[in-house]
N, C-alpha and C positions, 0 to 999 in steps of 0.2 A: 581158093584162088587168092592170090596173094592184090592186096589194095593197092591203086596208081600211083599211091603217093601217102606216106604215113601223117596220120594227123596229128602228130606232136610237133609243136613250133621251135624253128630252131630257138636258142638263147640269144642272138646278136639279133633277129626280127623281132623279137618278144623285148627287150631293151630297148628296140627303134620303134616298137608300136609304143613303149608305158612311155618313153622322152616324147612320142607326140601328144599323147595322151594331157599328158604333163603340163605341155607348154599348150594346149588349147582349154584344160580350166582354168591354168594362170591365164589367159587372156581375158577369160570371164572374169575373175578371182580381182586382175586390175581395174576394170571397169567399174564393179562395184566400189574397191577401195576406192576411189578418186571421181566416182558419179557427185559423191555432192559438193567437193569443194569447184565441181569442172560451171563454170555459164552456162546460160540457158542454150544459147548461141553460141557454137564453136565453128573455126574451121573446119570443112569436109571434105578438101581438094585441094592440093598443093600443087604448083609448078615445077619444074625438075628444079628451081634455083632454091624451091622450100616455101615460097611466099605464096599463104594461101589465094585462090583464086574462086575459092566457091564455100559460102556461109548454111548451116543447118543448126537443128536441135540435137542435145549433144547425146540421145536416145540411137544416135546412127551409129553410133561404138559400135553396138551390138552387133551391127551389121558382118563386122569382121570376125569373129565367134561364127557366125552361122555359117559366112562363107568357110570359113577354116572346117566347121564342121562338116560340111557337105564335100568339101575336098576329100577329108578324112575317108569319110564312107565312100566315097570313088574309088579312090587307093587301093581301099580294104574290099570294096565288093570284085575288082577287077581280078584279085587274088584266089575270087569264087570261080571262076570262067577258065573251063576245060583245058590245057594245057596244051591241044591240039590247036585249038585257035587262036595262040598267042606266035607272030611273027619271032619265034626265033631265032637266035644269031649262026647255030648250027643245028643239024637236026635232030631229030630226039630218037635215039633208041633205048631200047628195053638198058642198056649198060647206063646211058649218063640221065636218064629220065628223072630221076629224083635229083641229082646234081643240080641240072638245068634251072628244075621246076622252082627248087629252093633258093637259088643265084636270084630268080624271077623276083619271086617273093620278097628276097632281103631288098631287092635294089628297090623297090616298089615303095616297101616300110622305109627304104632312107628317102627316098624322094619325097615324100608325104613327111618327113622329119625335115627335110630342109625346108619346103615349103610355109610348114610351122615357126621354123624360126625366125625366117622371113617376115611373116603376119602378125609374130610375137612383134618384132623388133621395129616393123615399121607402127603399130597398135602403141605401142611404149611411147614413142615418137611422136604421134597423132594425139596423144592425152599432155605429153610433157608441154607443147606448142600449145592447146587449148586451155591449159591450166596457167600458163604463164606468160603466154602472148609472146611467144616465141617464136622465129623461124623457125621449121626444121630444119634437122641438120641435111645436107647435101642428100638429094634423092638416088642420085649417081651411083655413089657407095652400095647400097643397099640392092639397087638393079644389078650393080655388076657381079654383087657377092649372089644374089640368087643366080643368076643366068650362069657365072662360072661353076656356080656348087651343081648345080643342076646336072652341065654338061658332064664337068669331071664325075659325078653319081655315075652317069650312062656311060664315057667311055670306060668309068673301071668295071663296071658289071658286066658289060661287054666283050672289054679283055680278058675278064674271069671268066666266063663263061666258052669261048675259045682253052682256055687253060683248063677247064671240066670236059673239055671232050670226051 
């Protein structure tokens, strides 16, 4: 009997899993280089105008690594969970079943890639302001580039997967 779904990863999911990959030890990777020039006391909450609003020890970096982490493994375990129970956009027959499942998958690994860069870029932001006593830059920017990349991720996977019928 032929398997629901072959276990070789496509190359453009396997790309979008190593760039998340990537950009979550660089998050680590930055923390460390910049943990000892950073104050003991950093900002840990900034207003949407940038000006922080809430002071910590600068040990809370970490914090955004683990959550990126546990994102990570969300992404990647939802990709574990039967194919039958994922609300599909069309329905699965034996002909687009493997199409679909992989459509799934990829948009899943870009979602989890945007995410990352999101956490990279605002992480970057959070140390360059702590190290220099800086505003951040405009929080706005950042919210709209995730919320747009997000949506755009799901209406194209969505429109692709009507096009794998």
């Amino acid at each position: 009997m032929k398997p629901l779904l072959s276990t070789a990863v496509p190359r453009t999911e396997r790309l979008l899993n190593a760039l998340t990959l990537l950009l979550l030890v660089g998050q680590v990777v930055l923390i460390i280089g910049y943990y000892a020039q950073l104050p003991e006391t950093i900002p840990v909450h900034f207003g949407l105008a940038g000006k922080p609003d809430r002071w910590g020890g600068r040990g809370q970096l970490f914090i955004v690594p683990g959550l990126a982490t546990f994102i990570f493994v969300i992404f990647w375990s939802i990709r574990q969970i039967p194919p039958d129970y994922y609300n599909m956009p069309t329905p699965l027959t034996p002909e687009n079943r493997e199409r679909q499942i992989r459509n799934t998958h990829e948009m899943l690994a870009m979602l989890a890639c945007v995410v990352m860069i999101f956490m990279f870029w605002s992480l970057w932001d959070w140390i360059r302001s702590a190290s220099n006593g800086e505003l951040v830059r405009s929080k706005i920017a950042p919210l709209i580039f995730i919320g747009l990349s997000i949506l755009g991720t799901i209406i194209y996977y969505v429109r692709r997967a009507y096009t794998l019928k």
